[in-house]
Structures are given as C-alpha cells and as structure tokens.
C-alpha positions as CSV (number, residue, x, y, z in Angstrom):
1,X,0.0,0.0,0.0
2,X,3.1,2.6,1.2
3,X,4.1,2.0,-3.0
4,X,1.6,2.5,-4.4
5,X,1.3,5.9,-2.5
6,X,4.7,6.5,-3.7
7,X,3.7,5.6,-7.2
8,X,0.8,8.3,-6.9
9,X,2.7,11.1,-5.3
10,X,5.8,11.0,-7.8
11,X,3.4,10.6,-10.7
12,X,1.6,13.7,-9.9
13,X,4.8,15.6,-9.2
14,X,5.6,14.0,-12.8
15,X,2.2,15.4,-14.4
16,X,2.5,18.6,-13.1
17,X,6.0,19.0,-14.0
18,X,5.1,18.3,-18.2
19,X,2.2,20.7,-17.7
20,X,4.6,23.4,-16.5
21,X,7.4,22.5,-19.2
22,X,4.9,23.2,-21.8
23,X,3.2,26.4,-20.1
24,X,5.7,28.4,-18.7
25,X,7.1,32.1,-20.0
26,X,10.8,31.4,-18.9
27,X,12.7,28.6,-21.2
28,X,15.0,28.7,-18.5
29,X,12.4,27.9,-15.9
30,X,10.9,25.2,-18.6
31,X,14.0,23.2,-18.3
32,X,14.1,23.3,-14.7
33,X,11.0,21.7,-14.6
34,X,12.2,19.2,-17.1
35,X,15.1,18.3,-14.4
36,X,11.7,17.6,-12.0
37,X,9.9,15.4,-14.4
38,X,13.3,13.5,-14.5
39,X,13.7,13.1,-10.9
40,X,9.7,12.0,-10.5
41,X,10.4,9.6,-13.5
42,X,13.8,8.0,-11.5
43,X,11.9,7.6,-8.4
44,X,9.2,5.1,-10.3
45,X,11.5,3.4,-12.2
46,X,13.3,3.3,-8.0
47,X,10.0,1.5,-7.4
48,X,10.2,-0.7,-10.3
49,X,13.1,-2.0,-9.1
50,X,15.3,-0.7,-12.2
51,X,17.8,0.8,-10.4
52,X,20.1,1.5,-13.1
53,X,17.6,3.1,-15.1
54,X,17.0,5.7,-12.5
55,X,20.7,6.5,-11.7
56,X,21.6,6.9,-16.1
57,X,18.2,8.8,-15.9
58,X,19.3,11.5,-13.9
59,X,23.1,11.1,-14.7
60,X,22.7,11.4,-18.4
61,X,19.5,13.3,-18.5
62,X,20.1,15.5,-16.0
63,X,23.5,15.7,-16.1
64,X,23.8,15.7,-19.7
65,X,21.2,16.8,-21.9
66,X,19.4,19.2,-19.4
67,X,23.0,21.2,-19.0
68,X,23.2,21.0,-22.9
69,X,19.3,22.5,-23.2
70,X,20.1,24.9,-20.9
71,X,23.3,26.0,-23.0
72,X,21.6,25.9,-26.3
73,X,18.9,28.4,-25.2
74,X,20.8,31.2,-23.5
75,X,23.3,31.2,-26.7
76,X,20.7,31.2,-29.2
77,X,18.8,33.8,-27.1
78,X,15.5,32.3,-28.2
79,X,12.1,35.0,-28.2
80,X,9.9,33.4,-26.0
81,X,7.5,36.0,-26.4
82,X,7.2,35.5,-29.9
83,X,7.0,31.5,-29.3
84,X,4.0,31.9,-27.4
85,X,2.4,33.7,-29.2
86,X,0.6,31.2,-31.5
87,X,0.3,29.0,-28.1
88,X,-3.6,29.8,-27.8
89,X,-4.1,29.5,-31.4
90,X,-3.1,25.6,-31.2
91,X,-4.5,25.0,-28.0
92,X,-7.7,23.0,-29.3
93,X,-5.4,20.9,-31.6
94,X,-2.8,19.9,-28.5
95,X,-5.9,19.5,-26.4
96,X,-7.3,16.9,-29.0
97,X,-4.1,15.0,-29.7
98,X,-3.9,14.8,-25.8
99,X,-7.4,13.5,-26.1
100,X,-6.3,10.9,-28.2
101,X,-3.1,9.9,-26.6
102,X,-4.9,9.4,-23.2
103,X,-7.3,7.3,-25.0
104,X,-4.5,5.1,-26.4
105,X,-3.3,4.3,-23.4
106,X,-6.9,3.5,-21.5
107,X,-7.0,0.9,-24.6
108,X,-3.9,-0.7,-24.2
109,X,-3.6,-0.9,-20.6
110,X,-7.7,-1.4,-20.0
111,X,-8.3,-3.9,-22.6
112,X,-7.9,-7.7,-22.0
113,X,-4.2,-7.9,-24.0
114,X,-2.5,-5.9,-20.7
115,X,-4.3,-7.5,-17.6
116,X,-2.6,-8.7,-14.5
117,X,-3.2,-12.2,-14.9
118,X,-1.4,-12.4,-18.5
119,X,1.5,-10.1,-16.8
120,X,1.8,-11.1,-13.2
121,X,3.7,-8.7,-10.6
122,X,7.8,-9.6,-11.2
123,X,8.5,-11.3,-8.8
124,X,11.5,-9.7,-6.6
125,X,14.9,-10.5,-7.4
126,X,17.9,-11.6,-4.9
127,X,20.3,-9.3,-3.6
128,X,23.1,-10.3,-5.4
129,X,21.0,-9.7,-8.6
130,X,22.3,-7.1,-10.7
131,X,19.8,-5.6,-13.4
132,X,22.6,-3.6,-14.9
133,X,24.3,-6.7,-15.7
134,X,21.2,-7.7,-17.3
135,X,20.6,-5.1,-19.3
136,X,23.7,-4.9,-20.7
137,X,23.8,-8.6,-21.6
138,X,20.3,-7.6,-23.9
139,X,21.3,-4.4,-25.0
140,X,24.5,-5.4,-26.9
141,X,23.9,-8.3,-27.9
142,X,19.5,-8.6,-29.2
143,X,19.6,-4.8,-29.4
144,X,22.8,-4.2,-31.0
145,X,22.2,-2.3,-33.9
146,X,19.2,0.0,-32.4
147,X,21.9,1.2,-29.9
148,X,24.4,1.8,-32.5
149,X,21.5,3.8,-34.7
150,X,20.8,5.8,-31.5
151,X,24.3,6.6,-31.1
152,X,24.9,8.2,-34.6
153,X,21.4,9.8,-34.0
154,X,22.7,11.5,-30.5
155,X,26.5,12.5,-32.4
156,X,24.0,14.3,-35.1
157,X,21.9,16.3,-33.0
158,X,25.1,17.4,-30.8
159,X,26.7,18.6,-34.4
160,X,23.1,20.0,-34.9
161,X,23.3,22.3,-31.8
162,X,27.2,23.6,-32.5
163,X,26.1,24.5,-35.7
164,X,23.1,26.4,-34.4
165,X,25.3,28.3,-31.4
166,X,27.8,29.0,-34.1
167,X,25.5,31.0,-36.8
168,X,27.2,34.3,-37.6
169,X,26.6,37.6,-36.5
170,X,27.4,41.0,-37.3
171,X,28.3,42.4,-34.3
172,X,31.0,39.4,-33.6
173,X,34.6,39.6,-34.9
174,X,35.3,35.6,-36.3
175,X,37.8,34.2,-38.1
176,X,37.5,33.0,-41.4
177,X,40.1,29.8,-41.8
178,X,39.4,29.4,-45.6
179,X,39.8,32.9,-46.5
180,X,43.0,33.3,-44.2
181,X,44.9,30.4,-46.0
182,X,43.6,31.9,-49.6
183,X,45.6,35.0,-48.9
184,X,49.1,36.2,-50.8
185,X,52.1,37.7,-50.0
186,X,50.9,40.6,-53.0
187,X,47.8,41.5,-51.0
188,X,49.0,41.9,-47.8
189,X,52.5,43.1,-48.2
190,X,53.7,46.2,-50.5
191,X,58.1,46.6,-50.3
192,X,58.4,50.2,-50.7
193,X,61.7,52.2,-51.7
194,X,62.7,55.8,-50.1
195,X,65.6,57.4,-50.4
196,X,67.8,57.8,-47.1
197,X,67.7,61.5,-45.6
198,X,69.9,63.3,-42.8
199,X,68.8,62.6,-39.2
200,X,69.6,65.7,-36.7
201,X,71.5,67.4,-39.2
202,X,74.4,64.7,-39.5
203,X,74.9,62.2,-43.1
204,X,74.4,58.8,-42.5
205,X,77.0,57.1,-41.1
206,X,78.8,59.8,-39.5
C-alpha cells in the first residue's frame, strides 16, 4: 500500500512537471522543470526495481542533456514571447491529440491484451542480482544495432546544436580559416623604396 502511494505522489509531481514544461514564459524555468519530471520519472523506475535506469536517468539526463538545453537556449537567445504567441491558437489541436493519446493508453492498458493475470507482478529478485548486468547482456547483444543507430542519431543532434550556437553575427569579430589560407604575400605586403635622408643634421653614417 506505502508503493503505491509512492507511485501516486511521484506521478503527480511528474504530471504537473510536463504541464509546466509546456506552459511556462521562462525557457529557462521550462527546463528546470524538465530536471523535475526526471527526478519524478527515477523515483518510479526506483519503485520498479530498475535501479540503473534511475541512476543513467538523472546522470545522463540531468546531467547531460538538461546542461546542454540549458546551454543551447541562452546562446541562441530564443524569443519566448514570440514562441508563445501562436500558443492559444493551437491550443484545441494539443488539447485533441492529448485527447487521443490518453485514449490510447486506456485501450492498451484497460483492454484484455494488458491485464494482470497475463502479466503477473515480477517477482522480486535476490540481492546479489544485478539488473545492470542484465541489461547490458540484452542491449549489446538482441539490441545491437538499435543502440548503435541511436548513437549516430545522438552525435548528429550534438553537431546540430554547435552548428546552431555557431550562426554568424554581425556584431561578432570571427575568423575565417578558408579565407586566411587563400591570402598572398601581393595582398597583404607592399616593399616600398625611399631614399635615405639626414637625421639631426648629421649624413648617414657619420
């Protein structure tokens, strides 16, 4: 009973996390509440007994990718104010694809495919069990090429955002590599020849 009032509390503090994300002005304080969802999100997966899940959850996540959005928005200096501006404008179409999703899931987990008597409770493991272990045994060797395909996916968006903080600007002395090695000796350097003249009233060399 204690769980399942865990289960309730954190999945509340989860809901109302991704209605904040989504509703705030601040992108700043958006992310911020992404870093709660995360944490609400560990704490179930705590209860599910996937430990490691949790812990690379808020390690990478958190850790990570949060630190990363957090970067990528106060370089880019997004307009918020212009972003929510069409926010009312789709509000019925997010409301109806909410609609939907939540009726998805009351189908899948309702219905008769999903009930506890086909999928029993786990039962719990020993204490010398390692899920970690586990998962790593399944994950390279059944799910080999999907973790490989996510990886290249991951290396493209981080190439994604360093191309995005990167955008020129006029106000911001860069340096051009391509046009510095295209230069010549001609364009930068002229040799000029003056004749020598009397310094303090003496020849040269006297």
């Amino acid at each position: 009973m204690s769980q399942l009032v865990i289960f309730f509390v954190f999945a509340a503090i989860m809901v109302f996390a991704g209605v904040m994300v989504i509703t705030v002005r601040n992108a700043v304080h958006s992310a911020l509440f992404l870093v709660l969802a995360f944490f609400s999100s560990a704490a179930i997966w705590l209860l599910m007994e996937a430990e490691f899940l949790a812990i690379v959850l808020v390690l990478v996540y958190v850790g990570a990718v949060m630190v990363l959005f957090l970067f990528v928005v106060m370089m880019l200096d997004v307009n918020t104010a212009r972003l929510k501006e069409g926010f009312i404008r789709y509000l019925p179409v997010g409301l109806l694809v909410a609609v939907l999703i939540a009726f998805q899931l009351i189908m899948v987990v309702g219905g008769e495919r999903f009930g506890l008597e086909d999928y029993p409770k786990p039962v719990p493991k020993a204490a010398d069990y390692s899920n970690t272990e586990a998962l790593g045994a399944v994950l390279y060797t059944e799910y080999l090429f999907a973790f490989e395909v996510a990886a290249v996916i991951l290396l493209v968006a981080i190439v994604a955002a360093i191309s995005l903080t990167m955008r020129r600007r006029n106000t911001v002395k860069t340096q051009k590599p391509e046009m510095q090695v295209a230069v010549r000796r001609e364009d930068r350097i002229r040799i000029v020849s003056m004749a020598s003249e009397p310094r303090n009233g003496r020849e040269d060399g006297s």
